[in-house]
MARVO-329542 format. One record per atom (N, C-alpha, C, O): atom name; residue number from 1; x, z, y; residue in one letter; chain. Coordinates in steps of 0.1 Angstrom, whole numbers, padded with zeros to 4 digits. Each point is the difference from the previous one (the first is absolute). Last residue first. Layout:
# residues N
+-------+-----+-------+-------+-------+--------+--------+
| atome | num |    px |    pz |    py | residu | chaine |
+-------+-----+-------+-------+-------+--------+--------+
|    CA | NUM |     X |     Z |     Y |      A |      A |
...
+-------+-----+-------+-------+-------+--------+--------+
END
This chain:
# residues 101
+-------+-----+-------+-------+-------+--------+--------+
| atome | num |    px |    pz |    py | residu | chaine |
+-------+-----+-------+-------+-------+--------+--------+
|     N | 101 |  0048 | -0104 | -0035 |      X |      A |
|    CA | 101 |  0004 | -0009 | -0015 |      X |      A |
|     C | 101 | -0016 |  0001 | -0009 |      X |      A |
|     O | 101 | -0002 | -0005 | -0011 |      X |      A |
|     N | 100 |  0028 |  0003 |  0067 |      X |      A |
|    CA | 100 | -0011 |  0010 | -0011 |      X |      A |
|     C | 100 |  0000 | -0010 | -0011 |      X |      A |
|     O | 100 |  0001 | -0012 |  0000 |      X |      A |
|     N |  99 |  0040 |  0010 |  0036 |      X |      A |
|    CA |  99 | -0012 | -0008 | -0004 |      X |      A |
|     C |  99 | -0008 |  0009 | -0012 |      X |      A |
|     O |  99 |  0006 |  0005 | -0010 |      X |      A |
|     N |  98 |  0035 | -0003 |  0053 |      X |      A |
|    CA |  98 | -0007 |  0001 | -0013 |      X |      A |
|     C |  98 | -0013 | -0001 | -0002 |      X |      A |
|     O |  98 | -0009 |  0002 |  0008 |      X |      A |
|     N |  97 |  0052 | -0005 |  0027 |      X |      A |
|    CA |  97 | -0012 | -0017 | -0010 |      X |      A |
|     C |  97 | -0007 |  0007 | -0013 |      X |      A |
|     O |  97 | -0002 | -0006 | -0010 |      X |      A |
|     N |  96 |  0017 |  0042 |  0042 |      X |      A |
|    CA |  96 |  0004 | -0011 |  0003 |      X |      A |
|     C |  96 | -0007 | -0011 | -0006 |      X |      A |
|     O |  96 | -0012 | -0004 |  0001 |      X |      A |
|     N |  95 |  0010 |  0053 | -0003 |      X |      A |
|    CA |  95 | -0014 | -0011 | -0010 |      X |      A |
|     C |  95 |  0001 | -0016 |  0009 |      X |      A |
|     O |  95 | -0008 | -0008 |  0001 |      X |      A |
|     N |  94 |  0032 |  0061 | -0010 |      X |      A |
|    CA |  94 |  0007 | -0009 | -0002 |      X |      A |
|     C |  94 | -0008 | -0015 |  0001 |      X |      A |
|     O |  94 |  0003 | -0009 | -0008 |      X |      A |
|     N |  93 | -0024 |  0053 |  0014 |      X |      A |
|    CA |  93 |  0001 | -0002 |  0009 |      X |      A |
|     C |  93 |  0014 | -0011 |  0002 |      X |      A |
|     O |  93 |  0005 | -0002 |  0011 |      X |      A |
|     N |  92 | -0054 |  0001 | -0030 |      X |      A |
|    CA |  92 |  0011 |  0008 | -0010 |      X |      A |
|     C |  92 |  0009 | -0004 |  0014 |      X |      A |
|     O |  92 | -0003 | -0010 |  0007 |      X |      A |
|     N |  91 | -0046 |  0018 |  0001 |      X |      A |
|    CA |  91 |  0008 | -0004 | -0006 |      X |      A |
|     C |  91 |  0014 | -0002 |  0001 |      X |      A |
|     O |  91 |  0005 |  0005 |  0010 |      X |      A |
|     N |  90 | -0046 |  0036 | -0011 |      X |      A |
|    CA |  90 |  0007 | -0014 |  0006 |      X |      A |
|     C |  90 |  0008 | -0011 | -0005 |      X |      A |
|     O |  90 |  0002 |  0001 | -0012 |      X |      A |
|     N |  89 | -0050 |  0017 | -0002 |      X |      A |
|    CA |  89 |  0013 |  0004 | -0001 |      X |      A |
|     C |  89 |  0004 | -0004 |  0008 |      X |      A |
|     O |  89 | -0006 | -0008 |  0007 |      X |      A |
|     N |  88 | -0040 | -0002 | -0018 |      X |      A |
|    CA |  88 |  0000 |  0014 |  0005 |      X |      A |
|     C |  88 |  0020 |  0007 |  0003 |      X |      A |
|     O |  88 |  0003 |  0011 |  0004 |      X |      A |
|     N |  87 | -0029 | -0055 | -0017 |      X |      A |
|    CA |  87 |  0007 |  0004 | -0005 |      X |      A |
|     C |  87 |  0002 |  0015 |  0000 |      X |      A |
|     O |  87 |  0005 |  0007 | -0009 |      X |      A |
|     N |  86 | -0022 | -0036 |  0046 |      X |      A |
|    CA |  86 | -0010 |  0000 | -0016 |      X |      A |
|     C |  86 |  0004 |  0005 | -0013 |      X |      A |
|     O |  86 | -0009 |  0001 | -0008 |      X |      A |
|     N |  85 |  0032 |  0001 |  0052 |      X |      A |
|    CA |  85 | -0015 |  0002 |  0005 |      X |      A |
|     C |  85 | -0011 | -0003 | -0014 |      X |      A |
|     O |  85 | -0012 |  0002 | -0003 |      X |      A |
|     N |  84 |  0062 |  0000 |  0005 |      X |      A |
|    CA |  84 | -0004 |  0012 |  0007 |      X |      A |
|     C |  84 | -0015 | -0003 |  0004 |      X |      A |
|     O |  84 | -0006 |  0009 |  0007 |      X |      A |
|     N |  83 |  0023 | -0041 | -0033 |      X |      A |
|    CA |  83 |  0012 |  0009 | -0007 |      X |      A |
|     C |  83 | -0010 |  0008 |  0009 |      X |      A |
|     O |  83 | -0010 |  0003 | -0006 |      X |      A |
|     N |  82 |  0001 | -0042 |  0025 |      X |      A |
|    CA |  82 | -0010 |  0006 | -0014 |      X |      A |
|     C |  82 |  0005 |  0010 | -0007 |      X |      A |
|     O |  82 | -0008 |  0004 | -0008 |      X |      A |
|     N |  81 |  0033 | -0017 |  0046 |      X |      A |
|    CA |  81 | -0017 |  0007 |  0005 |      X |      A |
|     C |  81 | -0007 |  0004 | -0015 |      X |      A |
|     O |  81 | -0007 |  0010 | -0003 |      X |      A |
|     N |  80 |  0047 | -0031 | -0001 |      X |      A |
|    CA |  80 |  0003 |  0013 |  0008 |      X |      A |
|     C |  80 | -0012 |  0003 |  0003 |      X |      A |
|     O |  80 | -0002 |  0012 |  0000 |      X |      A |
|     N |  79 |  0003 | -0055 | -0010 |      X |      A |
|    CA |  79 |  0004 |  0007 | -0014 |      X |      A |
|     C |  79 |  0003 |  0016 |  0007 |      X |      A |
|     O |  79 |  0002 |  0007 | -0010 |      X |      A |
|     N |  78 | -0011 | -0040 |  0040 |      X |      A |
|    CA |  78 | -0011 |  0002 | -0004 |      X |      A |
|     C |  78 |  0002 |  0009 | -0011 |      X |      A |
|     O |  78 | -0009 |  0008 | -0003 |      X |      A |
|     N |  77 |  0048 | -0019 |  0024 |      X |      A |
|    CA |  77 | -0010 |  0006 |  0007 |      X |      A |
|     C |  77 | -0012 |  0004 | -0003 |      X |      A |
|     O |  77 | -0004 |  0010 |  0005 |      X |      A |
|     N |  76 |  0034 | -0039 | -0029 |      X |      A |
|    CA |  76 |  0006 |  0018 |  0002 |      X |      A |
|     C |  76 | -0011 |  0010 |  0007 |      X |      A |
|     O |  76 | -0005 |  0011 | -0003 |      X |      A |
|     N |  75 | -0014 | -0060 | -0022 |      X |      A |
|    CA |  75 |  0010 |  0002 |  0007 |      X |      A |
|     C |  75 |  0005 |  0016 |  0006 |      X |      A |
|     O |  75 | -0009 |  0009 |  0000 |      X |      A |
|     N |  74 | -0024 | -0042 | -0024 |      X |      A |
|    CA |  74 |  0000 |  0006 |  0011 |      X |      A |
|     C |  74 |  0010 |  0006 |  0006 |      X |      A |
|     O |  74 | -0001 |  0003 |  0012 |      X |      A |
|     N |  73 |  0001 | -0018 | -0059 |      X |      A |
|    CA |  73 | -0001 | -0009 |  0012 |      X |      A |
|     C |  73 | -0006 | -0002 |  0011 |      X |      A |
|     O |  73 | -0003 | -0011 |  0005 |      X |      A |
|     N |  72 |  0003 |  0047 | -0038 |      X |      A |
|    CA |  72 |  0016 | -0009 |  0004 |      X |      A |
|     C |  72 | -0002 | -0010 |  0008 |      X |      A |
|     O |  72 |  0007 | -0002 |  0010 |      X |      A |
|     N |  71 | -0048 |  0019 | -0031 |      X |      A |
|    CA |  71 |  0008 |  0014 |  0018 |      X |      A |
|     C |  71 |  0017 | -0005 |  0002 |      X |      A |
|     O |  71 |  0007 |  0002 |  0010 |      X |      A |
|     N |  70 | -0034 | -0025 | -0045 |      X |      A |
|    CA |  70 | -0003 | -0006 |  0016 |      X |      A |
|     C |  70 |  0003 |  0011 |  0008 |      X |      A |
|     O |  70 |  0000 |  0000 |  0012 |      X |      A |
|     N |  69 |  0009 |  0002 | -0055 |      X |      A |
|    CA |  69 |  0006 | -0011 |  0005 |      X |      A |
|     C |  69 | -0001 | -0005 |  0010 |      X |      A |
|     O |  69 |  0007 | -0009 |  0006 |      X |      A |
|     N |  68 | -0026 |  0048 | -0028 |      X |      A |
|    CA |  68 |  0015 |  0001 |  0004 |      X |      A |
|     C |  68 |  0004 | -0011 |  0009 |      X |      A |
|     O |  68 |  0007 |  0001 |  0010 |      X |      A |
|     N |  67 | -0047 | -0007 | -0031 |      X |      A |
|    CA |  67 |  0000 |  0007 |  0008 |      X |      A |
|     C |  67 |  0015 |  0003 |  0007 |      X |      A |
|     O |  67 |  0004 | -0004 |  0010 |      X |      A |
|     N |  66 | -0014 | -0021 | -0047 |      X |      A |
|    CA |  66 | -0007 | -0003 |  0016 |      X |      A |
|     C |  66 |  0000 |  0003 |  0009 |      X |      A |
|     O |  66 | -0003 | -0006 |  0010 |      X |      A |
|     N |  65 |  0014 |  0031 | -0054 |      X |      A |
|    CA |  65 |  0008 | -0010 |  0006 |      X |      A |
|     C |  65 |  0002 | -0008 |  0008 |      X |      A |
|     O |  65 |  0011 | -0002 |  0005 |      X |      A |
|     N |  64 | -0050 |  0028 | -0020 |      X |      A |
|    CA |  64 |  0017 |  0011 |  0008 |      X |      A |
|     C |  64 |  0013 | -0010 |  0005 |      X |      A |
|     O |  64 |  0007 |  0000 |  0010 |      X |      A |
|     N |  63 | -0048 | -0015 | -0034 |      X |      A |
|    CA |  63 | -0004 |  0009 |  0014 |      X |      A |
|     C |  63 |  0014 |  0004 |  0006 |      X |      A |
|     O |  63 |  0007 |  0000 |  0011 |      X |      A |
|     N |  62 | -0019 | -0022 | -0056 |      X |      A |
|    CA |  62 |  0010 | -0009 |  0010 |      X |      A |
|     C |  62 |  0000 |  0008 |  0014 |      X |      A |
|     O |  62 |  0008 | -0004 |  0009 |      X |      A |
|     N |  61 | -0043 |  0010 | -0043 |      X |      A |
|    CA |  61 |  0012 | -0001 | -0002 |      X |      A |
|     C |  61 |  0003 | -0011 |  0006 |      X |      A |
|     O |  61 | -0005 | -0011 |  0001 |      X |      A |
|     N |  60 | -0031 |  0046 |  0018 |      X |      A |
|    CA |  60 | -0002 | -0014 | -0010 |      X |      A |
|     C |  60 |  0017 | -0003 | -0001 |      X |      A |
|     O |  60 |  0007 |  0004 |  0009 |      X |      A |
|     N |  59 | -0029 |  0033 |  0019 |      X |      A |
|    CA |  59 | -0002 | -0015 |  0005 |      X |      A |
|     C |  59 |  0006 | -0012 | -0011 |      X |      A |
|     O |  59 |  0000 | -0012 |  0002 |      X |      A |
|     N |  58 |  0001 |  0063 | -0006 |      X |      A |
|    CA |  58 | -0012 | -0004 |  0008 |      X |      A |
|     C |  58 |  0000 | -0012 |  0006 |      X |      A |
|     O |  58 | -0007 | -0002 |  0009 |      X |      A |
|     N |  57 |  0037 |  0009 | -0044 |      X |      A |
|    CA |  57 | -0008 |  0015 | -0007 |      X |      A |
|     C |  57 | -0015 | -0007 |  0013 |      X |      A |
|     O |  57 | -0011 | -0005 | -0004 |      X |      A |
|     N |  56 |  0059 | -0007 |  0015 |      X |      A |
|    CA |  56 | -0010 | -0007 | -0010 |      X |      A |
|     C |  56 | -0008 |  0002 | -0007 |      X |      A |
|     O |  56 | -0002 | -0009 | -0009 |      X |      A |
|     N |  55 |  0020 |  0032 |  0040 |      X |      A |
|    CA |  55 | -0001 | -0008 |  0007 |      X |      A |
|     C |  55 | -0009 | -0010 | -0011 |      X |      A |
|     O |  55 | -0011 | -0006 |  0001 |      X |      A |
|     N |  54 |  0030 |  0045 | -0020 |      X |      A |
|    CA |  54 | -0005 |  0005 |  0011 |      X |      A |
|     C |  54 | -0009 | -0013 |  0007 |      X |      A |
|     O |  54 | -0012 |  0002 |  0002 |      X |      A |
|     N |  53 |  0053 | -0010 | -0031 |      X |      A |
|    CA |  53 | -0017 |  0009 | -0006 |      X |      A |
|     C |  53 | -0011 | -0002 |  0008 |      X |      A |
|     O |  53 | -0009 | -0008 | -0002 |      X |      A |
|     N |  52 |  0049 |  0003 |  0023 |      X |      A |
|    CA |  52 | -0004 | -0012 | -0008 |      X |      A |
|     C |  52 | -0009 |  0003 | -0007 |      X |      A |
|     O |  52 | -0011 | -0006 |  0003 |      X |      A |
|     N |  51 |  0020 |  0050 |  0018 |      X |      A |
|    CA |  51 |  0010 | -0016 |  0006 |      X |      A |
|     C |  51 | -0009 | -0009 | -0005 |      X |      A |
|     O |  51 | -0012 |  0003 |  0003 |      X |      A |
|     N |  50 |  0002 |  0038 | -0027 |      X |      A |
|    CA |  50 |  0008 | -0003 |  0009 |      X |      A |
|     C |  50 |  0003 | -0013 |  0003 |      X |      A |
|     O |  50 |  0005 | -0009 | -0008 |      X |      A |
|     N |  49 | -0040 |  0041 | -0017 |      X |      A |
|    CA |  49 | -0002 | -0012 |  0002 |      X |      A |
|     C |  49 |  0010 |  0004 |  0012 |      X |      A |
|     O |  49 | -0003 |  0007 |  0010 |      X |      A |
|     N |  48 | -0017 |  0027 | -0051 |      X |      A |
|    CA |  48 |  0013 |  0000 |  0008 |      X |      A |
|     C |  48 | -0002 | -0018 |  0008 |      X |      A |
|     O |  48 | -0004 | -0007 | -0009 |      X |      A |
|     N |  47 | -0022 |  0024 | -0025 |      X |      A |
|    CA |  47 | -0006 |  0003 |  0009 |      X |      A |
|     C |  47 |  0009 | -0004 |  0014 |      X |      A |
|     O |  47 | -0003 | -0003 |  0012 |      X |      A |
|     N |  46 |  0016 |  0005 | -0061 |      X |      A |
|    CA |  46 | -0005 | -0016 |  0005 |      X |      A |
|     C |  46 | -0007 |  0002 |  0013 |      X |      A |
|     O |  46 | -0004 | -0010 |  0004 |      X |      A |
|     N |  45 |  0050 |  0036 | -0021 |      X |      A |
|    CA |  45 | -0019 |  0000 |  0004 |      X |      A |
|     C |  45 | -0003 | -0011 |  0002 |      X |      A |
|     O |  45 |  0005 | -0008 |  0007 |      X |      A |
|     N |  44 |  0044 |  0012 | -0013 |      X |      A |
|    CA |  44 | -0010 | -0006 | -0009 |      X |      A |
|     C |  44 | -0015 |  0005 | -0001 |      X |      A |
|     O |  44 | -0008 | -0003 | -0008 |      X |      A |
|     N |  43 |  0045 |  0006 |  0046 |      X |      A |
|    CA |  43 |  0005 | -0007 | -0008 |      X |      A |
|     C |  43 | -0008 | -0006 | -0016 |      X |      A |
|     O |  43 |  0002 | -0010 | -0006 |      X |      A |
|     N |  42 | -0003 |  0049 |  0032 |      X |      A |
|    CA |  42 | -0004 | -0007 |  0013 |      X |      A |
|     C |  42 |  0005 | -0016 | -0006 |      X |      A |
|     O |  42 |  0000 | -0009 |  0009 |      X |      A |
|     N |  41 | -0026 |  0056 | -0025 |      X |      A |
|    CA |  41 |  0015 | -0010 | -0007 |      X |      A |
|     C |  41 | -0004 | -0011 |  0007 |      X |      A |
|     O |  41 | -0011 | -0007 | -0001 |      X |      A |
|     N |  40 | -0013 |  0051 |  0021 |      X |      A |
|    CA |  40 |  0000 | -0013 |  0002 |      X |      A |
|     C |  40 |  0015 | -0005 | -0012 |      X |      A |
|     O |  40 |  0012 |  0001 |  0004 |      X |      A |
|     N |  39 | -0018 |  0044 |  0024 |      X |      A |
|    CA |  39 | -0015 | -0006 | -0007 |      X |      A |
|     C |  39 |  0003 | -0010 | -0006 |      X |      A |
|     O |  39 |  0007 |  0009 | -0006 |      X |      A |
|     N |  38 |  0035 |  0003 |  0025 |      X |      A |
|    CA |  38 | -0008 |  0014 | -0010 |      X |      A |
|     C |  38 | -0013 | -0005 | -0004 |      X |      A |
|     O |  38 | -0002 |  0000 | -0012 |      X |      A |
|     N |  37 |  0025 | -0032 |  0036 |      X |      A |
|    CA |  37 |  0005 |  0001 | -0012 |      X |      A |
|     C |  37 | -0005 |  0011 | -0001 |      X |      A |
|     O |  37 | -0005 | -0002 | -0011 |      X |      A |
|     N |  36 | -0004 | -0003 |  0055 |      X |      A |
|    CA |  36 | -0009 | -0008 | -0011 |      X |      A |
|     C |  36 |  0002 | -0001 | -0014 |      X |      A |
|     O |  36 | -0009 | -0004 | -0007 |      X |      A |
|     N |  35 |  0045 |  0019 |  0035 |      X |      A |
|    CA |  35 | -0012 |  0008 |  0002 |      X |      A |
|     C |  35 | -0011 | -0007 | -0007 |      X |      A |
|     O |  35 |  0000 |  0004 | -0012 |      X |      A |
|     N |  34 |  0046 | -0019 |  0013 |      X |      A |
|    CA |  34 | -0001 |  0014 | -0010 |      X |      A |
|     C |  34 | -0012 |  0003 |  0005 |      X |      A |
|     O |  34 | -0004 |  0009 | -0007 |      X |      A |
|     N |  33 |  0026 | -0061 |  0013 |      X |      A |
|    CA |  33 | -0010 |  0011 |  0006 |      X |      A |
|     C |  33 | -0005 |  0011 | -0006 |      X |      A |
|     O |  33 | -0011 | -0002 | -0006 |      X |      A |
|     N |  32 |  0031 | -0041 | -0010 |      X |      A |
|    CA |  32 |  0005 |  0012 |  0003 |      X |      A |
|     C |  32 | -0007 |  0010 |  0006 |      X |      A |
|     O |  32 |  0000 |  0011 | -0006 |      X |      A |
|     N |  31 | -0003 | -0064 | -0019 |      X |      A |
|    CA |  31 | -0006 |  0011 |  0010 |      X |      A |
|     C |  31 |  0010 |  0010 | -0004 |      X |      A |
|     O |  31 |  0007 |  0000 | -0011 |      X |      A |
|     N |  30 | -0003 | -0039 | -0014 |      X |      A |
|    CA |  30 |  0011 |  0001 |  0013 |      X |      A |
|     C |  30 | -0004 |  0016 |  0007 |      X |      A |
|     O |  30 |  0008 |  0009 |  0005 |      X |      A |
|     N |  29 | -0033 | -0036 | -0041 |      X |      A |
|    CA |  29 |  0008 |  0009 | -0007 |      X |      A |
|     C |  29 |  0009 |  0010 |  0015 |      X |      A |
|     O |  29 |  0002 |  0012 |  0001 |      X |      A |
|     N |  28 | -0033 | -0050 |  0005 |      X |      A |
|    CA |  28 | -0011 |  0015 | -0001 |      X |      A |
|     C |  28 |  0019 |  0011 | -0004 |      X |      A |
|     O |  28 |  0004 |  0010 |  0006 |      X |      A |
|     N |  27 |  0014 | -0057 |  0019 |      X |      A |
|    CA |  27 | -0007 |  0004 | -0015 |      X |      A |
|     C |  27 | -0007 |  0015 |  0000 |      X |      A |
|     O |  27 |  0005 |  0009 |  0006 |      X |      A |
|     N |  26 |  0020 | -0028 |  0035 |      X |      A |
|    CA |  26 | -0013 | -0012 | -0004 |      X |      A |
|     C |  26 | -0008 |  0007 | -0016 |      X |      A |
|     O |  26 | -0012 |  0000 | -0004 |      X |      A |
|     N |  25 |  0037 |  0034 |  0038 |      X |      A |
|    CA |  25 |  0007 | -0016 | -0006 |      X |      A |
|     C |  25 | -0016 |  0000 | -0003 |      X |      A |
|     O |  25 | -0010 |  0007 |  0001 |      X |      A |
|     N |  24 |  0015 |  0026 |  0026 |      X |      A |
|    CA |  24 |  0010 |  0006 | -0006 |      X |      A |
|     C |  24 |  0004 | -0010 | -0008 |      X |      A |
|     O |  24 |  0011 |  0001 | -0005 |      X |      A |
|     N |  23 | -0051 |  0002 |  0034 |      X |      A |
|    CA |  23 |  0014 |  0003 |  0013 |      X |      A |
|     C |  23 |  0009 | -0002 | -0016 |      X |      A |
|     O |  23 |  0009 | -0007 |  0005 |      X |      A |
|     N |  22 | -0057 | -0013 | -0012 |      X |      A |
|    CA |  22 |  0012 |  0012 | -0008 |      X |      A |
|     C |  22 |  0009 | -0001 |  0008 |      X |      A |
|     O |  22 |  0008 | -0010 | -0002 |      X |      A |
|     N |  21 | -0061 |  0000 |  0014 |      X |      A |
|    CA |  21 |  0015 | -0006 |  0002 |      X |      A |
|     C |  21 |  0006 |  0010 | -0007 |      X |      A |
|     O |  21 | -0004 |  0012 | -0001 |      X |      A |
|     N |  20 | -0044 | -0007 |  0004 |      X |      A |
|    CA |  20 |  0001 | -0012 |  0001 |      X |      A |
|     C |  20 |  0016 | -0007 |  0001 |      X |      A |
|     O |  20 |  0002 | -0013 |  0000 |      X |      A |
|     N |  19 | -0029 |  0050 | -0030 |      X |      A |
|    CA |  19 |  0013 |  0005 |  0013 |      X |      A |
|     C |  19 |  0000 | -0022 |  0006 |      X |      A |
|     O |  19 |  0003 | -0009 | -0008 |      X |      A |
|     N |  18 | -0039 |  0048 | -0026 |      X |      A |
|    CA |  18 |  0004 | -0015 |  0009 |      X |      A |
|     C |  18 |  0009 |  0005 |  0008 |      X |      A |
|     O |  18 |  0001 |  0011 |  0007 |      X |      A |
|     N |  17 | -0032 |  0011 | -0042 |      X |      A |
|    CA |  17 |  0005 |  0005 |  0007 |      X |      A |
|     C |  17 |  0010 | -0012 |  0005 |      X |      A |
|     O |  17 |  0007 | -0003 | -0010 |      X |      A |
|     N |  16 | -0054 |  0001 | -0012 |      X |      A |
|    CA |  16 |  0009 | -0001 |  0002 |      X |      A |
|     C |  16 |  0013 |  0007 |  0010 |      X |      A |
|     O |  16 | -0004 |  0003 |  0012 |      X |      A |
|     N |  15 | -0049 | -0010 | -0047 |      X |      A |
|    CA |  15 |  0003 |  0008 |  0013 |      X |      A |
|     C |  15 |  0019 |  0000 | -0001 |      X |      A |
|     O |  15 |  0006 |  0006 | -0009 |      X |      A |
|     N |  14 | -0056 | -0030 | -0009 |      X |      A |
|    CA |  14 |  0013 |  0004 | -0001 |      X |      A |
|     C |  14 |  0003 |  0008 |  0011 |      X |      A |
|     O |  14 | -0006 |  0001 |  0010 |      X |      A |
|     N |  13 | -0035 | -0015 | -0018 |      X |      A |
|    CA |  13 |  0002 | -0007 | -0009 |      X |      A |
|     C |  13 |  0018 |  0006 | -0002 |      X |      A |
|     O |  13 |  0006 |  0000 | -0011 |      X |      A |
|     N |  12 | -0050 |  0025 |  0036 |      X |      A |
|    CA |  12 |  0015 | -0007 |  0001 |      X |      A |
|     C |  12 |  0002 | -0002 | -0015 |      X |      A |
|     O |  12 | -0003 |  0007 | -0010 |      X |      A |
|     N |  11 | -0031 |  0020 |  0011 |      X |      A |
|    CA |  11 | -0003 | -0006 |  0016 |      X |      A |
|     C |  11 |  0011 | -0011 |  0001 |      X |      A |
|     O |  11 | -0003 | -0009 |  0008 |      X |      A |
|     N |  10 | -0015 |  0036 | -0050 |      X |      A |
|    CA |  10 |  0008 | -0006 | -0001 |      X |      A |
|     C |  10 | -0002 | -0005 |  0017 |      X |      A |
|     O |  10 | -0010 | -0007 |  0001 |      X |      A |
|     N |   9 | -0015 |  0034 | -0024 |      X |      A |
|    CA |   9 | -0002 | -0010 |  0001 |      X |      A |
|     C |   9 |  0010 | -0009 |  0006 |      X |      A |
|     O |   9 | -0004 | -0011 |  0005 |      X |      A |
|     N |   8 |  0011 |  0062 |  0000 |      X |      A |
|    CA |   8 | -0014 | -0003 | -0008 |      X |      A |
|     C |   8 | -0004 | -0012 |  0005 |      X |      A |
|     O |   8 | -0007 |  0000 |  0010 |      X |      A |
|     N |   7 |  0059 |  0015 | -0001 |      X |      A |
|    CA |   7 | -0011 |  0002 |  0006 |      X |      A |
|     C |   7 | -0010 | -0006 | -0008 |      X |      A |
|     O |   7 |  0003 | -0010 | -0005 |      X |      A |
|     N |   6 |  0043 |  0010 | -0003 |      X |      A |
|    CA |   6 | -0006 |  0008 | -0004 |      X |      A |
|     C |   6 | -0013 |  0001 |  0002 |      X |      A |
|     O |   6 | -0007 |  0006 | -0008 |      X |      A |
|     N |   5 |  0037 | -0034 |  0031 |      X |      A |
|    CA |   5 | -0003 | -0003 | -0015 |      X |      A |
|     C |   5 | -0005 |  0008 | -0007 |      X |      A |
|     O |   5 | -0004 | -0005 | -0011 |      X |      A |
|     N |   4 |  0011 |  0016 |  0059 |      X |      A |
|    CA |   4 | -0006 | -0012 | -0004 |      X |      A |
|     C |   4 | -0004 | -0007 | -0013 |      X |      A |
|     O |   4 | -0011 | -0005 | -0002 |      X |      A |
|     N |   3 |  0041 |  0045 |  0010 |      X |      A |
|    CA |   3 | -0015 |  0000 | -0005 |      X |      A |
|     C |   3 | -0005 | -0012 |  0003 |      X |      A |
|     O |   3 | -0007 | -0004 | -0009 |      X |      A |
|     N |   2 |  0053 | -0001 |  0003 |      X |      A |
|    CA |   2 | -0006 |  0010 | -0010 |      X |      A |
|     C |   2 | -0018 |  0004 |  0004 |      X |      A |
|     O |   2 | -0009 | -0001 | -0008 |      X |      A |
|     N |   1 |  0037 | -0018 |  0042 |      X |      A |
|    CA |   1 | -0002 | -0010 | -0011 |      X |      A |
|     C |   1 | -0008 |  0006 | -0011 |      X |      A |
|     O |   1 | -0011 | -0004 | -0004 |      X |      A |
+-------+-----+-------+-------+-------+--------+--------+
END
């Protein structure tokens, strides 16, 4: 990120560090994760773009919310592929009726 922005003429208008899901709640405040916490106030960089940020940052407000709403109503099976195939996580392994927020 640092040289992108550094670089002679500016090449990038920004440069972000993006988490598209918080495993840890819905609010920036929630994150936990001690390793990106050494670079990064993972809670007030404006570079910082989690979850809702993140979605609404590249597709316009309301992104995240639309989104959520339609991996719910797809249903366990399909919500289990996007947890391990888009998400890069698994998912959570109590995820009887559970529903992404």
């Amino acid at each position: 990120m640092f040289k992108l922005r550094a670089m002679d003429g500016s090449p990038v208008d920004g440069a972000y560090y993006a988490l598209p899901y918080n495993p840890y709640g819905p609010r920036k405040e929630d994150y936990q994760w001690s390793f990106p916490k050494r670079w990064f106030d993972m809670c007030n960089d404006p570079c910082v773009l989690i979850g809702n940020e993140f979605w609404d940052f590249i597709g316009g407000e309301g992104t995240y919310t639309n989104f959520i709403h339609e991996v719910n109503q797809l249903g366990k099976e399909y919500q289990e592929r996007i947890y391990r195939e888009f998400l890069c996580i698994e998912p959570p392994v109590d995820s009887g009726g559970y529903r992404l927020k």
